[in-house]
py3Dmol code that shows the C-alpha trace and the ligand (Angstrom):
import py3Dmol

protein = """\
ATOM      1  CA  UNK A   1      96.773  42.063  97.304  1.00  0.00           C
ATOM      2  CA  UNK A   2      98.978  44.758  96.006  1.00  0.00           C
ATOM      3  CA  UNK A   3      99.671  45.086  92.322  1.00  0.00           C
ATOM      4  CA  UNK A   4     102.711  47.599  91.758  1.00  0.00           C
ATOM      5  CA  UNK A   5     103.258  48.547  87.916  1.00  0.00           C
ATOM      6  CA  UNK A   6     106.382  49.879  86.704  1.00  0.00           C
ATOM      7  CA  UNK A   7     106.311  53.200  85.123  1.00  0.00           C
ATOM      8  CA  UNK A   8     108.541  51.982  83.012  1.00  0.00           C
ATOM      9  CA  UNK A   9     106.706  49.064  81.353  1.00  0.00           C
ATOM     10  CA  UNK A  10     105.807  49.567  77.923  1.00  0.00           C
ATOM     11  CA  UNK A  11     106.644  50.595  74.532  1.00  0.00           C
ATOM     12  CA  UNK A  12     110.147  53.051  75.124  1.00  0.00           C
ATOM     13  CA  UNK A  13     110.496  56.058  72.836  1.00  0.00           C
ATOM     14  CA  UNK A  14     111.438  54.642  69.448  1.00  0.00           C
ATOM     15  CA  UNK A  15     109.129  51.848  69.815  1.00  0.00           C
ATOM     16  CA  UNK A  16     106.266  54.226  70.361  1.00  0.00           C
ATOM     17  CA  UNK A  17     107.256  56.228  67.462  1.00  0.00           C
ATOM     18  CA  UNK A  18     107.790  54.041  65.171  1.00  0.00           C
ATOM     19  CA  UNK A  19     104.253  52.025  65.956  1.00  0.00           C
ATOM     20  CA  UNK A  20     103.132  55.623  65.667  1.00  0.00           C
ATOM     21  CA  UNK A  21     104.402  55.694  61.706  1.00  0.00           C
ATOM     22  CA  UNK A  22     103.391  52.107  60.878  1.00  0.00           C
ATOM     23  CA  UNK A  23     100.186  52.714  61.712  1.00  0.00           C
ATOM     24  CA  UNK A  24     100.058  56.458  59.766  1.00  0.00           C
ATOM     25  CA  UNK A  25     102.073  54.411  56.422  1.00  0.00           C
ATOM     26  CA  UNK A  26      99.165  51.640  56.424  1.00  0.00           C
ATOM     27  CA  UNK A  27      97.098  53.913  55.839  1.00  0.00           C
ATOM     28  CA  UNK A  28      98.248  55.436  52.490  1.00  0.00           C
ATOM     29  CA  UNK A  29      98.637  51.734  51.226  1.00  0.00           C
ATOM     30  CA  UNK A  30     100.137  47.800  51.715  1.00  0.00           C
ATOM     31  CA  UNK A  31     103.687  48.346  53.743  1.00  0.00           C
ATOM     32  CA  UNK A  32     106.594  46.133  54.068  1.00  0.00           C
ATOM     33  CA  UNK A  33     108.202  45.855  56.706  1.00  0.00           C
ATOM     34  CA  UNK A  34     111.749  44.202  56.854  1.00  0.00           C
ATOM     35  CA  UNK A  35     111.241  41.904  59.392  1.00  0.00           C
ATOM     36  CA  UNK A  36     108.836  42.250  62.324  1.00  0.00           C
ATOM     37  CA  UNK A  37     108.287  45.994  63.538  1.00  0.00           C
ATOM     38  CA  UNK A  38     108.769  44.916  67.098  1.00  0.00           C
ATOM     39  CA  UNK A  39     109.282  41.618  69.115  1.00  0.00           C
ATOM     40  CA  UNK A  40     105.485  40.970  69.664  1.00  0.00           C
ATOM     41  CA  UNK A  41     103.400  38.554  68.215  1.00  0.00           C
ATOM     42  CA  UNK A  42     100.712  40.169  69.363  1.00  0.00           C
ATOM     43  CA  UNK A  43     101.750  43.749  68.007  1.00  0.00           C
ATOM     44  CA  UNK A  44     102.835  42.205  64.869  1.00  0.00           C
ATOM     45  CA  UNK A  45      99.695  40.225  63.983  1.00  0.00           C
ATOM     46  CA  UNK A  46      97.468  43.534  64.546  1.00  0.00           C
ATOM     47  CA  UNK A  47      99.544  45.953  62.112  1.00  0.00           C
ATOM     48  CA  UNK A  48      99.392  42.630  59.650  1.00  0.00           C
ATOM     49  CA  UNK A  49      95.796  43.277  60.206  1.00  0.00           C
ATOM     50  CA  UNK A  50      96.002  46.915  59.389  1.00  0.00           C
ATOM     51  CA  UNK A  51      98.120  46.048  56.479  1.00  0.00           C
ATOM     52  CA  UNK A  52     101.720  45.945  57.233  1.00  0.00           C
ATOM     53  CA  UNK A  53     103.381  43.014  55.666  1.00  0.00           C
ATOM     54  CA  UNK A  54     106.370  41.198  57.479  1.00  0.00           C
ATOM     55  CA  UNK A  55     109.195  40.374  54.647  1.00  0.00           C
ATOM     56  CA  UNK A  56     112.455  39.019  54.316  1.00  0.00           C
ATOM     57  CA  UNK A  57     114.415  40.925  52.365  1.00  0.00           C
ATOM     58  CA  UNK A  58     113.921  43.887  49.654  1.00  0.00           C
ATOM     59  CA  UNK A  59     113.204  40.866  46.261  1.00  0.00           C
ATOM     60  CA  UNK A  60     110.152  40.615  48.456  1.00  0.00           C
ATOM     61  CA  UNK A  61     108.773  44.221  48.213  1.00  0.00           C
ATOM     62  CA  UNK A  62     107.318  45.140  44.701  1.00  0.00           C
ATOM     63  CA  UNK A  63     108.656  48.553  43.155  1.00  0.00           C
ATOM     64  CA  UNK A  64     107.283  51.497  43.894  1.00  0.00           C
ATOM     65  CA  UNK A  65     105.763  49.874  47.190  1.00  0.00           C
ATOM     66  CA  UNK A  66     105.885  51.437  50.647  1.00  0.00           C
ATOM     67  CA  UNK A  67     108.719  49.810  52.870  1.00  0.00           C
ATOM     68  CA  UNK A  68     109.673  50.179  56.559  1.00  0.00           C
ATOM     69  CA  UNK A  69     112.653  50.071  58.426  1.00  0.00           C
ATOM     70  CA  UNK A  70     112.558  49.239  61.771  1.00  0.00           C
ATOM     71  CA  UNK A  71     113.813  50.740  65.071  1.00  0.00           C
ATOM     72  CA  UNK A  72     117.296  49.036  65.076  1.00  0.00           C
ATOM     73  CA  UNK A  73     118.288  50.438  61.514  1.00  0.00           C
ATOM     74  CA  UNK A  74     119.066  48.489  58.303  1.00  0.00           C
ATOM     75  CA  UNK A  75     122.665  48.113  57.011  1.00  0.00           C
ATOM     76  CA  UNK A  76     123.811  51.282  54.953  1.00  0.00           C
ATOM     77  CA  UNK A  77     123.435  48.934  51.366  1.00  0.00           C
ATOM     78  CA  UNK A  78     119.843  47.904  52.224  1.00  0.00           C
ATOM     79  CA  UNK A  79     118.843  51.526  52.155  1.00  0.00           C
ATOM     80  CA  UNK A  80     121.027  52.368  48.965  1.00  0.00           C
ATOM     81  CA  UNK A  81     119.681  49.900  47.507  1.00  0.00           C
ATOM     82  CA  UNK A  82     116.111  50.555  48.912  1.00  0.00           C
ATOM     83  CA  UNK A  83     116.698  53.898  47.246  1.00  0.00           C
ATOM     84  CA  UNK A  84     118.150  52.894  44.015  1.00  0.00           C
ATOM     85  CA  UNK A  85     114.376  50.388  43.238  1.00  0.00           C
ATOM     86  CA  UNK A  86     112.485  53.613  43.761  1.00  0.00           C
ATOM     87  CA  UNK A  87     110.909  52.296  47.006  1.00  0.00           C
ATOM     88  CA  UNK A  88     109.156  54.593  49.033  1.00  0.00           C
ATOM     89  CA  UNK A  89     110.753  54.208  52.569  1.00  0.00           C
ATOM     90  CA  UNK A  90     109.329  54.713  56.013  1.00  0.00           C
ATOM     91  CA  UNK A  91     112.159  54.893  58.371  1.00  0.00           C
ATOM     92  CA  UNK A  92     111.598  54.324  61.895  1.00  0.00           C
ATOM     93  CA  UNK A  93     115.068  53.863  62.703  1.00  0.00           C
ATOM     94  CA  UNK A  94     115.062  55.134  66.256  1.00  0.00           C
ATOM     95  CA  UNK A  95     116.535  58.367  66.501  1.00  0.00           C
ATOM     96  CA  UNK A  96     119.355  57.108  69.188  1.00  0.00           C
ATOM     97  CA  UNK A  97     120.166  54.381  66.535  1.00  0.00           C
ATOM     98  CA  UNK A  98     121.068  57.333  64.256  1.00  0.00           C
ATOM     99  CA  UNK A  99     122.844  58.782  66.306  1.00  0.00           C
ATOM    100  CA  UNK A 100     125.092  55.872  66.750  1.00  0.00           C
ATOM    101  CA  UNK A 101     125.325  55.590  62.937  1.00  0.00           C
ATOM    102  CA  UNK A 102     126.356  58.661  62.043  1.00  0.00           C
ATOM    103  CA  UNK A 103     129.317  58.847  64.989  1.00  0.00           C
ATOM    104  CA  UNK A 104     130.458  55.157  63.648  1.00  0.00           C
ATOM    105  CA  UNK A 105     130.458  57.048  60.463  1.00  0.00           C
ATOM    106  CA  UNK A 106     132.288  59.975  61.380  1.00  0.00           C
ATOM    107  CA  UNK A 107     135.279  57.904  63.441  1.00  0.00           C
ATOM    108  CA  UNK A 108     135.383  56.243  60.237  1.00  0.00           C
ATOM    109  CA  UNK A 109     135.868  58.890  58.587  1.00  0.00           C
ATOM    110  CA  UNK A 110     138.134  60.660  60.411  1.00  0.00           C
ATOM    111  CA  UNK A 111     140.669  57.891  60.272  1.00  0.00           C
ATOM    112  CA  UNK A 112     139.948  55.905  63.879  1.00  0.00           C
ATOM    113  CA  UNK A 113     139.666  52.509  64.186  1.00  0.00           C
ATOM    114  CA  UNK A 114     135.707  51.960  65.131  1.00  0.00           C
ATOM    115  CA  UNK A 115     134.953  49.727  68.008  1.00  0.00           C
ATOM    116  CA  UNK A 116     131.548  48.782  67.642  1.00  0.00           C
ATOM    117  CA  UNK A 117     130.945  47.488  71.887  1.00  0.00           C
ATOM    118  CA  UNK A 118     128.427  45.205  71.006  1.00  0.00           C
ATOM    119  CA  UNK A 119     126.823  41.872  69.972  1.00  0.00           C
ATOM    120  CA  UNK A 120     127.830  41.030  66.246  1.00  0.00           C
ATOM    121  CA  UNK A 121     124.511  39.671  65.086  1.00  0.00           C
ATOM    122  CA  UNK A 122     122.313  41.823  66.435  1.00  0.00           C
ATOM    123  CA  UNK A 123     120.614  43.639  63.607  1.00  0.00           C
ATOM    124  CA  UNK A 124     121.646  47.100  64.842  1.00  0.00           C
ATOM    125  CA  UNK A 125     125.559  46.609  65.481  1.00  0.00           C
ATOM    126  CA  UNK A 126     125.122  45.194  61.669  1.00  0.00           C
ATOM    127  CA  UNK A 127     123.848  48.359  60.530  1.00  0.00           C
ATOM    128  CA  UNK A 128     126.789  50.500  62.605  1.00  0.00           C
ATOM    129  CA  UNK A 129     129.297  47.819  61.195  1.00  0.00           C
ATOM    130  CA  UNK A 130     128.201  48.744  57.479  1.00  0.00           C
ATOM    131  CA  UNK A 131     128.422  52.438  58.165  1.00  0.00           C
ATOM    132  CA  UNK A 132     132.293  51.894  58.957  1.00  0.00           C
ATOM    133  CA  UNK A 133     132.293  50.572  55.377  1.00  0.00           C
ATOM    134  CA  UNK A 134     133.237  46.995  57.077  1.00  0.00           C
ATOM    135  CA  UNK A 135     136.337  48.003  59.217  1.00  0.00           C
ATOM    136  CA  UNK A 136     135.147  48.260  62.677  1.00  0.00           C
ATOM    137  CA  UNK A 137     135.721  45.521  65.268  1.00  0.00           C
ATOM    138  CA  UNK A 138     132.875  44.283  66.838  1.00  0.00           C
ATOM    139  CA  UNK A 139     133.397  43.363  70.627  1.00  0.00           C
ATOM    140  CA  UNK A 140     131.490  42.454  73.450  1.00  0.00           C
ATOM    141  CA  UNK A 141     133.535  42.295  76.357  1.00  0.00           C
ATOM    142  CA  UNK A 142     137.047  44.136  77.207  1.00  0.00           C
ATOM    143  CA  UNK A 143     139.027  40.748  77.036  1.00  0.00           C
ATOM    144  CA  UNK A 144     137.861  40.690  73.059  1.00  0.00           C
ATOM    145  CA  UNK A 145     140.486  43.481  72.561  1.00  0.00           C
ATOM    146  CA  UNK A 146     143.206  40.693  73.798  1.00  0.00           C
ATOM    147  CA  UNK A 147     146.573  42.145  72.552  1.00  0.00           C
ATOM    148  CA  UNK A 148     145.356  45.132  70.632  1.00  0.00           C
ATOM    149  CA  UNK A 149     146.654  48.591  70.542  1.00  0.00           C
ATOM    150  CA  UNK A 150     145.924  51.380  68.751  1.00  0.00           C
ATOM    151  CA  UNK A 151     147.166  54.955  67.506  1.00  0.00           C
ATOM    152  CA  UNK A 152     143.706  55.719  66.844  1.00  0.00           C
ATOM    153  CA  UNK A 153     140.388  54.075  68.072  1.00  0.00           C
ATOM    154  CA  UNK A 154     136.670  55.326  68.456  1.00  0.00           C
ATOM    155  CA  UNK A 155     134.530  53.287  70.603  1.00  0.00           C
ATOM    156  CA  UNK A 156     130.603  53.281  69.867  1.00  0.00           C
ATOM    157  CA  UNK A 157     127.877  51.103  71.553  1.00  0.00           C
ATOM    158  CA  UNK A 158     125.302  49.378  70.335  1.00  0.00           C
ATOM    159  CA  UNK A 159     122.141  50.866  72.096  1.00  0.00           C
ATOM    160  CA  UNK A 160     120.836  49.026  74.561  1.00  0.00           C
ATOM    161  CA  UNK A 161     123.690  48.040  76.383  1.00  0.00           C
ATOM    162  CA  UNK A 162     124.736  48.963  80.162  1.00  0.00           C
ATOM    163  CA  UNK A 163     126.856  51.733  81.068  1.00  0.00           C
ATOM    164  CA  UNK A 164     129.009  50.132  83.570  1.00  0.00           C
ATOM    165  CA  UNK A 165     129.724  47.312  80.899  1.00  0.00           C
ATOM    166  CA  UNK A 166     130.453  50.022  78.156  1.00  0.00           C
ATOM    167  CA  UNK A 167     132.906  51.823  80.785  1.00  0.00           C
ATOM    168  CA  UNK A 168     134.742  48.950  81.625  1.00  0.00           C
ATOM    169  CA  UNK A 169     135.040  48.233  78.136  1.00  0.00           C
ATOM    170  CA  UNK A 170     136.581  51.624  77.892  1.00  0.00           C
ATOM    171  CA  UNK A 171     138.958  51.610  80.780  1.00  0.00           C
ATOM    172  CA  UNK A 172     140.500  48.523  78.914  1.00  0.00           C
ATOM    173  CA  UNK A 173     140.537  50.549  75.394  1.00  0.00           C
ATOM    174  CA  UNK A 174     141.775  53.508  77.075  1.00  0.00           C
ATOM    175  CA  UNK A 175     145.065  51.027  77.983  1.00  0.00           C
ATOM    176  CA  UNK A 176     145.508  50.209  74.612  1.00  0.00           C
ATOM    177  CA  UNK A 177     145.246  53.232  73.037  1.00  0.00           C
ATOM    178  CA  UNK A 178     148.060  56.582  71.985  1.00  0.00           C
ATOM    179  CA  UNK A 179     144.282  58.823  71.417  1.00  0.00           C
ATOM    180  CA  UNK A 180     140.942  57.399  72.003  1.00  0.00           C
ATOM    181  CA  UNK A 181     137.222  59.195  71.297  1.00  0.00           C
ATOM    182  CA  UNK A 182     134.754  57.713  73.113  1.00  0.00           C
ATOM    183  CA  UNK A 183     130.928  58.373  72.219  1.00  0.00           C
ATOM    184  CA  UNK A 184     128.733  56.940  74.819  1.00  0.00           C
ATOM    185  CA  UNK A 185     125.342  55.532  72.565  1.00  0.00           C
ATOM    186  CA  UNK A 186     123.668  53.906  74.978  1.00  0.00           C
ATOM    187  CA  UNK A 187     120.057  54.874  75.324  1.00  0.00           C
ATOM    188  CA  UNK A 188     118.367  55.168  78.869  1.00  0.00           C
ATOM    189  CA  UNK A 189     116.006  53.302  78.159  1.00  0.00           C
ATOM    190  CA  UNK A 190     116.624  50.141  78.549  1.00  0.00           C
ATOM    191  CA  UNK A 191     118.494  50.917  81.959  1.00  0.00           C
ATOM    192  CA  UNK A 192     116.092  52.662  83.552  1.00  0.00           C
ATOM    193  CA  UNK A 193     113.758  49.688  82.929  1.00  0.00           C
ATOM    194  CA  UNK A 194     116.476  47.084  84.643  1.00  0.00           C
ATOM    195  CA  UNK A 195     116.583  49.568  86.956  1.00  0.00           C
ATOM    196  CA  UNK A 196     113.122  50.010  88.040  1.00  0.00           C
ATOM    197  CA  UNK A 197     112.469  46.242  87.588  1.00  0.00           C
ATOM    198  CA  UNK A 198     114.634  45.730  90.678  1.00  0.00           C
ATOM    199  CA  UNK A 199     113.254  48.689  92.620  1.00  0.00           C
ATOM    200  CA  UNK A 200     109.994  46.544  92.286  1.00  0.00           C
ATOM    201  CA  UNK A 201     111.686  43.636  92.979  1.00  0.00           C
ATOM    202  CA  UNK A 202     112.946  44.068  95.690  1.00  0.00           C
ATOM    203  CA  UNK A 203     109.101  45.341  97.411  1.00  0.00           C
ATOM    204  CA  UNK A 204     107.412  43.221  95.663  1.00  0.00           C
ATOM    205  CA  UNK A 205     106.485  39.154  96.602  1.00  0.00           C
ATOM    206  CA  UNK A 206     106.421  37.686  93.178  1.00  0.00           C
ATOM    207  CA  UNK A 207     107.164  39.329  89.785  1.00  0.00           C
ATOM    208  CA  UNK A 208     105.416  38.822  86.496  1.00  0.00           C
ATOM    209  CA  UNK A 209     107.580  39.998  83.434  1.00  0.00           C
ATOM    210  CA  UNK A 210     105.094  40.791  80.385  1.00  0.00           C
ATOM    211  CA  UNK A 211     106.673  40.599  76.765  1.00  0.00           C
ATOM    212  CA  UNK A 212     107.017  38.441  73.641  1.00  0.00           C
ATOM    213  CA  UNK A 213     108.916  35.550  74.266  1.00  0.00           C
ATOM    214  CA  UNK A 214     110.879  36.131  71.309  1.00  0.00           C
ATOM    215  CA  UNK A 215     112.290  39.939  73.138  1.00  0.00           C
ATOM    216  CA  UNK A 216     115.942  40.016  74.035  1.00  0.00           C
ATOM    217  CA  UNK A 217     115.039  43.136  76.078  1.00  0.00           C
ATOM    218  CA  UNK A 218     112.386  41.072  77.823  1.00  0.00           C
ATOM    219  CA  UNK A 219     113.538  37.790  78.777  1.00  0.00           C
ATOM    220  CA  UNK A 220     116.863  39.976  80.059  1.00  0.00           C
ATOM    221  CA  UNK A 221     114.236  41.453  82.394  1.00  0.00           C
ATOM    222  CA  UNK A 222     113.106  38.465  83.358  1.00  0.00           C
ATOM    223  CA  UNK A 223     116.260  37.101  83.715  1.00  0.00           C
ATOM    224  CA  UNK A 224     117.255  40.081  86.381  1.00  0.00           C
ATOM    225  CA  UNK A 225     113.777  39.965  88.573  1.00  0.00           C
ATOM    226  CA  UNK A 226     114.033  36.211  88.984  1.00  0.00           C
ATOM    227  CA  UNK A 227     117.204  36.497  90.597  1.00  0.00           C
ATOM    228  CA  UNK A 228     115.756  38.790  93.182  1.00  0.00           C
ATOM    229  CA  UNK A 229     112.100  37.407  93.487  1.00  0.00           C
ATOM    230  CA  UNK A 230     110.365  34.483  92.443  1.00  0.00           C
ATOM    231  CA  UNK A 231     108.965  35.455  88.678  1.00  0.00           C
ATOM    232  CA  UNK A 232     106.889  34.316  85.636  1.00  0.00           C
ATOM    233  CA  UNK A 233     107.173  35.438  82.413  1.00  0.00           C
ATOM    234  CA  UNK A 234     104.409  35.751  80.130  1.00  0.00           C
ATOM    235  CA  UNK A 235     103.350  36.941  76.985  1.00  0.00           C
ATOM    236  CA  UNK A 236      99.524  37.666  77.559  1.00  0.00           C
ATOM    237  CA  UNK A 237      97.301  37.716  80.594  1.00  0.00           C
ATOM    238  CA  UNK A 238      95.412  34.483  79.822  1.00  0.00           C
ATOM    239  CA  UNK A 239      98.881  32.379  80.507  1.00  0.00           C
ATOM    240  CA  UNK A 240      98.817  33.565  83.913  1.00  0.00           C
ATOM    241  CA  UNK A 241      97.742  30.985  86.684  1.00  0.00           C
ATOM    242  CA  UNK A 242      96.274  33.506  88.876  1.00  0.00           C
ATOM    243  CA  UNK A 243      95.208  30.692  91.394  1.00  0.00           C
ATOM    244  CA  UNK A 244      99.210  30.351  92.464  1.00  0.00           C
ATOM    245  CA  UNK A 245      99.570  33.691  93.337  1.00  0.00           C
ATOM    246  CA  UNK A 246      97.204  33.711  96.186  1.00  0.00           C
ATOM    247  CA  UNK A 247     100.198  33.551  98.894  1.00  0.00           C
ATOM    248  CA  UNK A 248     101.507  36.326  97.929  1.00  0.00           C
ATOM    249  CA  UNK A 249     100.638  39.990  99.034  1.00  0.00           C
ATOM    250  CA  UNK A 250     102.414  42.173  97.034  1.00  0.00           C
ATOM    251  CA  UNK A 251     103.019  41.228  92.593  1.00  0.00           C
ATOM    252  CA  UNK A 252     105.156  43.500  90.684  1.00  0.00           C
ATOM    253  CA  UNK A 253     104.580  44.157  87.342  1.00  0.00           C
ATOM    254  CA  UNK A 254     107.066  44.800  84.520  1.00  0.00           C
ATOM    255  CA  UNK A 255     107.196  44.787  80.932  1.00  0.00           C
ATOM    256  CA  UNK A 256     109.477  44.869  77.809  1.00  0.00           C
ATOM    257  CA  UNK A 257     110.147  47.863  75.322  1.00  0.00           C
ATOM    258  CA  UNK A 258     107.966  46.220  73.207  1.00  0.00           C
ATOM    259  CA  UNK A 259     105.169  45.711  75.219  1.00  0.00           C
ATOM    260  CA  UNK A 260     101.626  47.369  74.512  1.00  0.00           C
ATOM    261  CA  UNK A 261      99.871  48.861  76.653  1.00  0.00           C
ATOM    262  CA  UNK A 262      97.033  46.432  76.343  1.00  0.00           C
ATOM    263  CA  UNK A 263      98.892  44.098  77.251  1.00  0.00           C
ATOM    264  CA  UNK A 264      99.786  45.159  80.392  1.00  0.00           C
ATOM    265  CA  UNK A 265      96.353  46.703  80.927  1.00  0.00           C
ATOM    266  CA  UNK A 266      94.714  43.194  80.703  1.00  0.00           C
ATOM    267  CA  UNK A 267      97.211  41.871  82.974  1.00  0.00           C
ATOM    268  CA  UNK A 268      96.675  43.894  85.892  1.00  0.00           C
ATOM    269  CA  UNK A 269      92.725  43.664  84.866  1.00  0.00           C
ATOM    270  CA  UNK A 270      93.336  39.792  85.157  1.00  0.00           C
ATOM    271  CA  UNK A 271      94.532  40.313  88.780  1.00  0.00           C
ATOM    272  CA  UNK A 272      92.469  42.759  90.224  1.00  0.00           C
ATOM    273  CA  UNK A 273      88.837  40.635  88.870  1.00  0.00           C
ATOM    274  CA  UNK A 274      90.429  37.517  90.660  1.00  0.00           C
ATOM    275  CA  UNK A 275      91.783  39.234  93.931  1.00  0.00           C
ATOM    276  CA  UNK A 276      89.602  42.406  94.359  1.00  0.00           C
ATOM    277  CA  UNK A 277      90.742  45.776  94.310  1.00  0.00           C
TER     278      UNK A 277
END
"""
ligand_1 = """\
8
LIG
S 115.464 51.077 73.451
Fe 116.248 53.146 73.108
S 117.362 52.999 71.167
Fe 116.039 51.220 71.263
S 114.164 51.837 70.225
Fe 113.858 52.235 72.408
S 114.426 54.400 72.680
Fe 115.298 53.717 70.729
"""
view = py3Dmol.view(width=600, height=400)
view.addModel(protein, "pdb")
view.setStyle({"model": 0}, {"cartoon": {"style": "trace"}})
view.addModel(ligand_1, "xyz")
view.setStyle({"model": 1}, {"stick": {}})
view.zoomTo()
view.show()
């Protein structure tokens, strides 16, 4: 049997990072975190172990305490106010988050009409929204902008989506609009991931996505190999029935952006104790 693992699998970038400053903030003390770091039980319950606390909201962190903001950003007023009770903040807000923050924030400013090409409750578009001070549109596919037209628009993304779904969206806005300033957001991430998923795919017999099942990034994975191969997606090597898989020559191996490493590690472990190799 041949196991082929995506290079690609794994914590991306931000997640990496800010795992890396979770872990060097529990050290100096409790942390609170507003909502879980990352989409991983697993992940989750060991920094809860090393001290970081999942909360709700800011009532739930007392003053002077250490809190964290996570990869996707936190809505311009939650910081303000995070600020304003004296908090001491960790911000792991990826950096390609704040990058998409301060353009919405500049079209804004400026005077354009902010197109936020995204999905509205996702934590991150909700964080872009506030930094338009409320007046962007939120949209997530070109026949949102119906009968719109504009004198002056600005079109942002939220991170992870696609670029050929962004540029259609932007052909249509283009249409609609007398000047238009397009900043492309979209982190590479999450593309090159799809992309190498289906690489594997496509050489591979049978596909096993590994991720929380609770990981937008990952179950869109899943959703993308399954289409291709026969797949499974699971959350931790001991849900794997390694006895079904003996017809099969080659297994591909993929994993979300919020992955660990062990838990790909133990995966491929799993597979190489039953089959040999
Ligand atoms: S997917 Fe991209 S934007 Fe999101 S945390 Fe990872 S590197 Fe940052």
């Amino acid at each position: 049997m041949e196991i082929i693992v995506s290079s690609f699998a794994g914590f991306c970038y931000g997640v990496q990072r800010a795992m890396e400053m979770a872990a060097r903030a529990a050290g100096k003390g409790p942390v609170y975190s507003l909502g879980p770091l990352i989409h991983n039980p697993r992940a989750v319950k060991e920094l809860e172990e090393r001290g970081v606390k999942v909360v709700k909201n800011l009532d739930d962190v007392p003053e002077g305490a250490l809190v964290l903001f996570r990869t996707h950003g936190v809505e311009k007023e939650t910081e303000e106010e995070a600020r304003s009770r004296n908090l001491e903040i960790v911000d792991t807000t990826c950096p390609f988050v704040k990058n998409a923050q301060n353009k919405a924030r500049f079209l804004h400013q400026k005077g354009y009409q902010v197109l936020i090409f995204g999905e509205k409750m996702h934590p991150e578009v909700r964080s872009l929204y506030s930094y338009t001070e409320g007046t962007a549109r939120v949209m997530n596919s070109p026949d949102e902008l119906e009968d719109a037209t504009f004198k002056k628009a600005g079109v942002v993304s939220q991170t992870t989506r696609n670029n050929a779904a962004f540029s259609r969206f932007c052909a249509e806005a283009v249409r609609r609009s007398q000047e238009l300033r397009i900043f492309n957001t979209i982190c590479l991430a999450t593309t090159e991931r799809q992309e190498d998923a289906v690489r594997i795919a496509r050489q591979a017999d049978f596909m096993i996505v590994v991720g929380g099942k609770n990981s937008a990034n990952t179950r869109k994975l899943f959703d993308i190999v399954r289409e291709i191969k026969p797949a499974v997606h699971v959350e931790s090597a001991d849900e794997l029935r390694v006895d079904e898989l003996t017809k099969y020559d080659t297994i591909g191996i993929t994993a979300g952006a919020s992955t660990p490493d062990t838990s790909i590690r133990e995966l491929t472990s799993r597979l190489k104790n039953y089959f040999g190799g």
